[in-house]
KOLPA-97146 format. One line per field, with one value per residue (C-alpha): residue in three letters; x negated, y negated, z negated. Coordinates in Angstrom, 2 decimals. Each point is the difference from the previous one (the first is absolute). Example, Ala and Ser with C-alpha at 12.3 -4.5 7.8 and 13.67 -1.06 7.14 Angstrom:
// KOLPA-97146
resn [ALA SER];
x [-12.30 -1.37];
y [4.50 -3.44];
z [-7.80 0.66];
***
This chain:
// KOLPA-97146
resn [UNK UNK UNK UNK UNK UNK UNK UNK UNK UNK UNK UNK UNK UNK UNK UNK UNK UNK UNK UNK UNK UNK UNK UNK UNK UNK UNK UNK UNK UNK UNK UNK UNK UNK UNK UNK UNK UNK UNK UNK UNK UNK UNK UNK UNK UNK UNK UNK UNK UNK UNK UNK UNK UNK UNK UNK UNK UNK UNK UNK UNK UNK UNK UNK UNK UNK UNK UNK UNK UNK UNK UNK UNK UNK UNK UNK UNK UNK UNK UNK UNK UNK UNK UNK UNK UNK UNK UNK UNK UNK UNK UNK UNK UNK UNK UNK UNK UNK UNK UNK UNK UNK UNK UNK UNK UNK UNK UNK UNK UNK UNK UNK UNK UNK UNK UNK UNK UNK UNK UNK UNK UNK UNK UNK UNK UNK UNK UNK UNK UNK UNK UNK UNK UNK UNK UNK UNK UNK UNK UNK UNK UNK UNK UNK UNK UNK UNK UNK UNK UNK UNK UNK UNK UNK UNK UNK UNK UNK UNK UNK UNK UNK UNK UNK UNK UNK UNK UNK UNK UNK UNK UNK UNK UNK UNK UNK UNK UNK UNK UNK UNK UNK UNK UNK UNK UNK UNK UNK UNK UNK UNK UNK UNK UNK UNK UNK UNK UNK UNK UNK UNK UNK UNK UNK UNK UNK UNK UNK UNK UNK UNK UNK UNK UNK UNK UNK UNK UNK UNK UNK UNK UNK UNK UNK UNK UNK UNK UNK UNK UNK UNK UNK UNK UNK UNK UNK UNK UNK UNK UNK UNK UNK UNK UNK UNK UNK UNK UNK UNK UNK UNK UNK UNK UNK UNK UNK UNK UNK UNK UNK UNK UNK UNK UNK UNK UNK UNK UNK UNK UNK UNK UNK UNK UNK UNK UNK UNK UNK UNK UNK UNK UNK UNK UNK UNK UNK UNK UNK UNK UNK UNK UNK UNK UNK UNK UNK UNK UNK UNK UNK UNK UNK UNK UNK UNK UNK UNK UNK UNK UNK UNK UNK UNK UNK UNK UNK UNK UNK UNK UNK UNK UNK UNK UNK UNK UNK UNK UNK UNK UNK UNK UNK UNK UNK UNK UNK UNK UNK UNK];
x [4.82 -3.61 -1.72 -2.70 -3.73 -2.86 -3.12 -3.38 -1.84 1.38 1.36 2.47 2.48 0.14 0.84 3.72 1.20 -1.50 1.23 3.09 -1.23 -0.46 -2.67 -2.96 0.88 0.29 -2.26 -2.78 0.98 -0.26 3.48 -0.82 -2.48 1.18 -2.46 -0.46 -1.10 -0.23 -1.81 0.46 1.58 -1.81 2.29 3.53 1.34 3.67 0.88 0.63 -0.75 -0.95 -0.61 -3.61 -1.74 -3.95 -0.77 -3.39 -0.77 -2.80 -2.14 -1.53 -3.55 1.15 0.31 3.58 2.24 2.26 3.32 1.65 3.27 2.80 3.88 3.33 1.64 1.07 3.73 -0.15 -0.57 1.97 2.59 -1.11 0.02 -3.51 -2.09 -3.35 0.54 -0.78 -3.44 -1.96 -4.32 -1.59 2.63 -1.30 1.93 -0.02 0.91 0.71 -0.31 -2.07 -3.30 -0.67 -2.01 -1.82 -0.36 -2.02 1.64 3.34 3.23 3.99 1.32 3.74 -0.33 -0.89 0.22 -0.04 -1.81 3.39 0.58 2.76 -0.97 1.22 -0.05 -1.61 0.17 1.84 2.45 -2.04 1.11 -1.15 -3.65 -0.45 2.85 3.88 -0.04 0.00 1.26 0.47 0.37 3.18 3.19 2.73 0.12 1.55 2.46 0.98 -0.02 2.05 2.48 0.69 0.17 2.47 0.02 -1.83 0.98 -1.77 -3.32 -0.40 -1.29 -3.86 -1.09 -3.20 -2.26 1.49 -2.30 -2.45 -0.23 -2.36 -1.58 -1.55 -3.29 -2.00 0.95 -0.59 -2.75 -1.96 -3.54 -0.70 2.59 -1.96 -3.30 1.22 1.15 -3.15 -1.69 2.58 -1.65 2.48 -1.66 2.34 3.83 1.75 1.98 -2.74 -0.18 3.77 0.82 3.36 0.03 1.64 2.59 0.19 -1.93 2.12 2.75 -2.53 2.67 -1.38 1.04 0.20 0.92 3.27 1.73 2.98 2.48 2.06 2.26 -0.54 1.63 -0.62 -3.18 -1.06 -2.88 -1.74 -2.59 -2.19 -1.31 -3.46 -2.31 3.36 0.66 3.43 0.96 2.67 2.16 1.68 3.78 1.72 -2.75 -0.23 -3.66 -2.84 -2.32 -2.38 -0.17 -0.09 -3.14 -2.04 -0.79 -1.08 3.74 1.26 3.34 2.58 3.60 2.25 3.59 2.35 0.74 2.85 -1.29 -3.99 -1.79 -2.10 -2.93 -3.08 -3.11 -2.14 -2.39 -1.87 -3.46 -1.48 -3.16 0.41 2.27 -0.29 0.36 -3.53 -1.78 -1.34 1.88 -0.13 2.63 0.96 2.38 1.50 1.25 4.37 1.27 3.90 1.42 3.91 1.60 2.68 1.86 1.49 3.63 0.00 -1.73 -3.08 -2.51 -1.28 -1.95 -2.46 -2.08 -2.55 -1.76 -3.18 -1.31 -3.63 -1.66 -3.41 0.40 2.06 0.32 3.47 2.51 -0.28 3.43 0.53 2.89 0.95 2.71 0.83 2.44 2.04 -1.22 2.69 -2.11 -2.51 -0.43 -2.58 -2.69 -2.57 -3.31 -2.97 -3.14 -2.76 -3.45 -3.06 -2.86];
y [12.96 -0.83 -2.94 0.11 -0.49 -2.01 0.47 -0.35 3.16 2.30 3.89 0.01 1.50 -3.74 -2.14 0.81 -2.16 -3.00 0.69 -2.32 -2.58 -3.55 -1.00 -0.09 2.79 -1.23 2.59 -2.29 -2.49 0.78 -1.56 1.08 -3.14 -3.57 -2.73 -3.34 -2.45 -3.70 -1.24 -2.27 1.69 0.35 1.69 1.05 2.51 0.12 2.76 4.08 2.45 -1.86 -3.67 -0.51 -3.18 -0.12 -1.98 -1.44 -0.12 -1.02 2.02 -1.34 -0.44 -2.30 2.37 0.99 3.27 0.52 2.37 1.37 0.40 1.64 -0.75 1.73 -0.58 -2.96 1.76 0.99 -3.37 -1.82 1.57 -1.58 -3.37 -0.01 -1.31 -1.14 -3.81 0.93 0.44 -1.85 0.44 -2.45 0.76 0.97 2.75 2.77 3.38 3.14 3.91 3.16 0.29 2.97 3.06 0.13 -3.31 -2.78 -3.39 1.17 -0.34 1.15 -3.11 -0.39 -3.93 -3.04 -3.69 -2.36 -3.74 -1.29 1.97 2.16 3.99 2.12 4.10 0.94 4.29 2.10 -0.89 -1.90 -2.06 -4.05 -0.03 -4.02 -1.97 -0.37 -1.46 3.09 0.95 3.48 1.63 2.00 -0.97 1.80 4.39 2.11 0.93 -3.45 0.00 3.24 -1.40 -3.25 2.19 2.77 3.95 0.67 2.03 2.19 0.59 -2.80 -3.16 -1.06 2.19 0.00 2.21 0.26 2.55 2.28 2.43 1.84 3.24 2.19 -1.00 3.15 0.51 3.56 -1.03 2.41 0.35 -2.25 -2.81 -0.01 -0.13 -2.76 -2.27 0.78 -2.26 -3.24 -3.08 -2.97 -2.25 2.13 -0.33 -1.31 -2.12 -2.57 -0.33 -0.39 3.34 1.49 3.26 2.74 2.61 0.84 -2.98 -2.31 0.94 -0.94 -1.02 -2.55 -3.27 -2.96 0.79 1.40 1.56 0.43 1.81 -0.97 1.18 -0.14 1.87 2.99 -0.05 -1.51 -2.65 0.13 -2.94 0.08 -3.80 1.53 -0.15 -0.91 3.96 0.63 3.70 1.10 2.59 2.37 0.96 2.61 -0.38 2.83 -0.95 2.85 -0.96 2.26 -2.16 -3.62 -2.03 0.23 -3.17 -0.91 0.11 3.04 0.99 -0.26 1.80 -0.25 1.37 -0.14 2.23 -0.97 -3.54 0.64 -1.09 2.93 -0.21 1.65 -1.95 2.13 -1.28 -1.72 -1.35 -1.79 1.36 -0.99 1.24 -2.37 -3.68 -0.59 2.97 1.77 3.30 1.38 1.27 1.94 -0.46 2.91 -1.94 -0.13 -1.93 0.66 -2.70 -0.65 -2.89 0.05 -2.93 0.46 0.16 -4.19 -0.65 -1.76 2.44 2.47 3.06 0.31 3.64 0.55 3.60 -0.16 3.45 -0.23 3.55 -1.86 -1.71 1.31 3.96 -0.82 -2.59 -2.94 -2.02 -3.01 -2.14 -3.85 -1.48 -4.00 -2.50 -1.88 -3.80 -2.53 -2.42 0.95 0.11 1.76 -3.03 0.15 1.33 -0.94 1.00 -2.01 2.43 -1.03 -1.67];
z [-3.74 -1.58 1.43 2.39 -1.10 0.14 -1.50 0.93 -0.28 -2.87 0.38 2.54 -3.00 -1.58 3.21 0.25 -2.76 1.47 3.93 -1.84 -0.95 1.71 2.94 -2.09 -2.82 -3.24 -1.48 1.15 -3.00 -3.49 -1.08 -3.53 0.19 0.60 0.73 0.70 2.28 0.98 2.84 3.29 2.64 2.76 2.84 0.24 2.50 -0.53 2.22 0.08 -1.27 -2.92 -0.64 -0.68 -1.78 -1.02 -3.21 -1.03 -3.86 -1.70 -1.92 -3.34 1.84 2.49 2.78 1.30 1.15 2.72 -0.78 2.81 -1.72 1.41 -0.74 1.48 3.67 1.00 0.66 -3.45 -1.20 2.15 -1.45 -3.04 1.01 0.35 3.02 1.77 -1.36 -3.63 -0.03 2.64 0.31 -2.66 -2.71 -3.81 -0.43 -3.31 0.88 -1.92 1.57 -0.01 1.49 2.58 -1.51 3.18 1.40 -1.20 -0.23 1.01 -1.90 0.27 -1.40 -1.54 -1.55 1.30 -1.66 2.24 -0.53 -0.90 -2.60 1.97 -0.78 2.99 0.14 2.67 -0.53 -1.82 -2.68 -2.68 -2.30 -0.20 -1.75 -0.18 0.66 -0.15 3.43 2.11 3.41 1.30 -3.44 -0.44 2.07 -0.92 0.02 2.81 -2.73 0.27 3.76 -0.19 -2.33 2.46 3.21 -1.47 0.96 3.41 2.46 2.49 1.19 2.57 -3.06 -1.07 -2.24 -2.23 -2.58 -3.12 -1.76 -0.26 3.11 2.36 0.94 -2.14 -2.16 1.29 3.51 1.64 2.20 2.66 -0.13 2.91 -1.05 -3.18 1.96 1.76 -2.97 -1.56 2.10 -0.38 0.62 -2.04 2.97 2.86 -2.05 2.93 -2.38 -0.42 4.16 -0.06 1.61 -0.48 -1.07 1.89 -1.26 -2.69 -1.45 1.46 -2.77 -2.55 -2.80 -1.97 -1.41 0.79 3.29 1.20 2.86 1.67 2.45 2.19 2.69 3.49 2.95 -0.73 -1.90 -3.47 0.15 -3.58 -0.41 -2.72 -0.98 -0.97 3.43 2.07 0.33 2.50 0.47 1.91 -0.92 3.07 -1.04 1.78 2.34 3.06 0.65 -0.49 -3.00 1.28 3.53 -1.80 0.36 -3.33 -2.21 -3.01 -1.46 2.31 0.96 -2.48 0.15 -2.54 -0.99 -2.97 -2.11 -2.49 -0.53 -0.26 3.61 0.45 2.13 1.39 1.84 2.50 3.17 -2.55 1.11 -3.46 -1.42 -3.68 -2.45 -2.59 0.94 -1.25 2.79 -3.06 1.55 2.68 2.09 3.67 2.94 -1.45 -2.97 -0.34 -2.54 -1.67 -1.52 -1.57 -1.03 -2.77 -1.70 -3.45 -1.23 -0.93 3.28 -1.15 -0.79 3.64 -0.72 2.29 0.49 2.88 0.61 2.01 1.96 1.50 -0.23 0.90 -2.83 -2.84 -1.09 -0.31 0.48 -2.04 -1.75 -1.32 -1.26 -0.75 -1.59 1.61 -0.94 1.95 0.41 1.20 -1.15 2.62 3.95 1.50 0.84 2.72 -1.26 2.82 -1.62 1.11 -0.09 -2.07 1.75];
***
């Protein structure tokens, strides 16, 4: 299943393979170009859906620059070790990252060496630039993690993106739904406000974050970590779809069939169906989805169908592959909006 895009105002053809990517899409920084910067550090925001710091340098005429530069979650580097202590406001810090094609002063950053000499990853998976003090850097693989935690078993674990996946780069759009993307404005992705999407953007795949299932009465609660997402899944449930309340994750019924969970999402009431609100989509909209863990238990297929005649000429498919995390837990998320 191909990602979901984000673009800013290109044929509608050429958004798909960024609807996958992370909160700000990474096509906005030209990886293929690392720079670097040193400056005093003027403000930190240490929060969701992406820790935040502006740095003043100095320019060779005496005047100075602010760089709003922009580093992973703070789950994500939590997980690393890494925290709001390291860098504090008046710190000389040197960075490294790629600058935005189409903002001024504003950089993804991956490196960051702090005034003690300690160099800490702050995106990505970079390797140390400066120093052999680092923190945050590779900790071990999930083959590792794997190996310590044996064969899984069974759907109901923390699972994670491990791979390429998503729907289709050229998506079957109407004439309207192209109309409508046509007119994206970046400054409306409901991201960046700390909205969480609707179905089926909620199942947005994408690392770092996982998800998991669990069992409970006789539904399923997933929970995505990304936006704090919960759906419930009916089993063997004798309620009318058709009569549910909509919502921006619908109704969700689900059966087995061998050992793939099977289910299908209707009454949904989400008008975007990319997690960025480049496309549009109807109350019409179903989405199919099936759940399949492999032979050795640690690898779950995951396929999801999407039918909205207002929007696509045809159904639309996509597919994931995840990996089973023991060395994760789903964490909470709480996005904090942008002033």
């Amino acid at each position: 299943m191909p990602p979901m895009s984000r673009l800013i105002i290109v044929p509608i053809l050429a958004l798909a393979p960024l609807l996958a990517l992370g909160h700000h899409s990474n096509a906005e920084y030209d990886s293929s170009v690392v720079q670097e910067l040193q400056g005093e550090v003027v403000s930190v925001s240490w929060r969701n859906p992406h820790v935040e710091l502006i740095l003043r340098t100095e320019n060779a005429d005496g005047t100075s620059t602010l760089w709003d530069l922009e580093a992973q979650d703070i789950n994500s580097l939590s997980r690393r070790g890494l925290d709001g202590s390291l860098i504090n406001v008046g710190d000389t810090v040197r960075v490294a990252g790629s600058a935005s094609t189409i903002r001024a002063n504003n950089m993804s950053i991956s490196n960051v060496l702090l005034p003690n000499g300690t160099e800490i990853s702050i995106r990505g998976n970079p390797q140390p630039r400066w120093s052999t003090e680092h923190i945050g850097f590779v900790r071990g693989t999930v083959e590792e993690a794997l190996a310590a935690a044996g064969q899984g078993e069974g759907l109901f674990r923390v699972w994670m993106n491990a791979g390429p996946g998503g729907f289709p780069a050229q998506l079957p759009l109407t004439a309207a739904a192209r109309a409508a993307s046509g007119g994206y404005d970046p400054a409306n992705d409901p991201t960046m406000q700390c909205i969480a999407s609707g179905m089926p953007a909620a199942m947005r795949i994408s690392p770092p974050h996982p998800i998991d299932l669990t069992e409970q009465g006789d539904s399923i609660i997933l929970r995505a970590e990304l936006f704090d997402i919960v759906r419930t899944i009916h089993m063997d449930s004798n309620a009318d779809a058709s009569e549910q309340p909509a919502s921006a994750l619908g109704y969700s019924v689900g059966h087995w069939e061998g050992d793939a969970l099977v289910v299908r999402t209707t009454r949904i009431d989400w008008p975007h169906f990319d997690h960025l609100g480049v496309i549009p989509q109807s109350d019409a909209v179903e989405a199919s989805e099936r759940f399949t863990v492999s032979d050795d238990g640690n690898r779950l297929t995951y396929e999801l169908t999407v039918s909205d005649p207002a929007t696509f000429t045809q159904p639309v498919s996509g597919r994931w592959v995840l990996g089973w995390r023991p060395d994760m837990t789903v964490e909470p998320y709480e996005c904090i909006a942008e002033e």
